[in-house]
Structure formats: structure tokens, C-alpha cells
C-alpha positions in Angstrom: 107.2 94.3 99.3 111.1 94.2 98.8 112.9 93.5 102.1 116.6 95.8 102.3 119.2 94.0 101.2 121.3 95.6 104.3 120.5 96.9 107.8 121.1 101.0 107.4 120.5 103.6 110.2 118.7 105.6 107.4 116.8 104.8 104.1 116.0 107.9 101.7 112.4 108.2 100.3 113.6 106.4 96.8 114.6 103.7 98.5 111.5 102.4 101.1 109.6 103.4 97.7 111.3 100.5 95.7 111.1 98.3 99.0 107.0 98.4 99.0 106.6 98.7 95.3 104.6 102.3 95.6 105.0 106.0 94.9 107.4 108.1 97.0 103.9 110.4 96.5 102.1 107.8 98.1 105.0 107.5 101.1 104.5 111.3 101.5 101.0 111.0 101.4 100.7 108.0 104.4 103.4 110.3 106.4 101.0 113.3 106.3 97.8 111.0 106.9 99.5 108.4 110.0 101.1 110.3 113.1 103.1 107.3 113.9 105.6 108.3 110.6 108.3 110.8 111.7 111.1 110.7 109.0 113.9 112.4 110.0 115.1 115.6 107.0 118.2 116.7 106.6 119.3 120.3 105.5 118.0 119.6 102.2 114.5 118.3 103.3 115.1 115.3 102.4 113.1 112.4 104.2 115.2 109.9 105.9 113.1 106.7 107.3 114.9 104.6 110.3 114.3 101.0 110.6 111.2 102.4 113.3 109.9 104.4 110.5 110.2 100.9 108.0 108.5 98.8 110.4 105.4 101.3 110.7 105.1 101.7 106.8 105.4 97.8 106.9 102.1 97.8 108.9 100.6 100.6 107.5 100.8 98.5 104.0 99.7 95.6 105.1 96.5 97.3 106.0 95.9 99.8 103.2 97.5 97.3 100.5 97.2 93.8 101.8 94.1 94.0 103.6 92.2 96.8 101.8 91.5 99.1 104.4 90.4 102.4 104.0 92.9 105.1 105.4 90.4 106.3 108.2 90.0 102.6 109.0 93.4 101.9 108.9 94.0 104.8 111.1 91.2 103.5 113.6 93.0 100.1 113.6 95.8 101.6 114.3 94.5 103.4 117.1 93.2 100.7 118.7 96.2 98.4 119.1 99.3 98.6 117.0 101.5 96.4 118.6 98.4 93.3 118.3 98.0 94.3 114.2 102.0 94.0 114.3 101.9 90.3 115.6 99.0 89.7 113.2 101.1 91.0 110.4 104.3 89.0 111.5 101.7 85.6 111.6 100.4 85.9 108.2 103.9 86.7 106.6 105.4 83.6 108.7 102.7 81.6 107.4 103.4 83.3 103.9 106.7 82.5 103.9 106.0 78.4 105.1 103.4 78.4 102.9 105.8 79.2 99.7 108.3 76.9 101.2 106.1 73.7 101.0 104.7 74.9 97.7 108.6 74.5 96.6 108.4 71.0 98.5 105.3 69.9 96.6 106.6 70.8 93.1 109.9 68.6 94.0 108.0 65.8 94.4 
């Protein structure tokens, strides 16, 4: 998953696909199968995802991609306690990210 190289209001469909590496199919699909995603559409009926809307797909990834859940179980997961799978999510990619950095520390010695 791509982080955005700048903060926007709005992100099109094209764009959060490149950012987690997947279909804009597959982005459709999780909108239609997760009630928390509510992209805003234009005139055109185009999707437009706010930084809300990133930060949901974020979590929605981690479980589906990361951790292998099946959609209903994601769904149940989510359910049951977003805002705890958030911190969870936010602990492994902090641990990730320290993780990487001493890697980078080891091969420099």
C-alpha cells in the first residue's frame, strides 16, 4: 500500500486504486459489500474518496489483504470494534516501519 504523496480533500477511484495496489473493480466491490464506505460522486458519478473514506479502505485491507479475512468475517470484525482493529492496524504498521528501520541498521553494520 502506497501512502499519497499529498494531503487532498478528495481522491478519485484511479487514484486510492494505485495507493493499495488493487482493482478500482475491487474498490467498487468493498464499497458495495462495507457500509462504513460512502464516496462522495459528482455529476458524472464519479467516486470521490475523503481522507475518512482512505482510512476505512486502509482497515478494510489490512483485514481482507494483510490478514486474510474473509469479507463476512472482515465485516463481523468490523462490527465488533472498529476503532480497537484501527489501533491494531496502526501497532503492526509502527512495528513494520521500526522493524525495516533496524533491518537498514543491521545491514550498515
Amino acid at each position: 500500500m502506497i501512502e499519497p504523496e499529498q494531503k487532498k480533500l478528495y481522491y478519485s477511484i484511479g487514484e486510492v486504486s494505485k495507493m493499495f495496489g488493487v482493482s478500482a473493480s475491487l474498490i467498487r466491490f468493498w464499497e458495495s459489500e462495507f457500509e462504513l464506505l460512502h464516496p462522495r460522486k459528482n455529476r458524472k458519478g464519479n467516486r470521490l474518496f475523503s481522507q475518512k473514506d482512505i482510512d476505512n479502505l486502509k482497515l478494510i485491507y489490512h483485514l481482507v489483504k494483510e490478514r486474510r479475512f474473509t469479507i463476512e468475517g472482515a465485516k463481523n470484525k468490523l462490527k465488533r470494534g472498529k476503532d480497537s482493529n484501527m489501533d491494531k492496524m496502526e501497532i503492526v504498521k509502527s512495528l513494520e516501519g521500526i522493524r525495516a528501520f533496524l533491518m537498514e541498521i543491521k545491514k550498515e553494520l
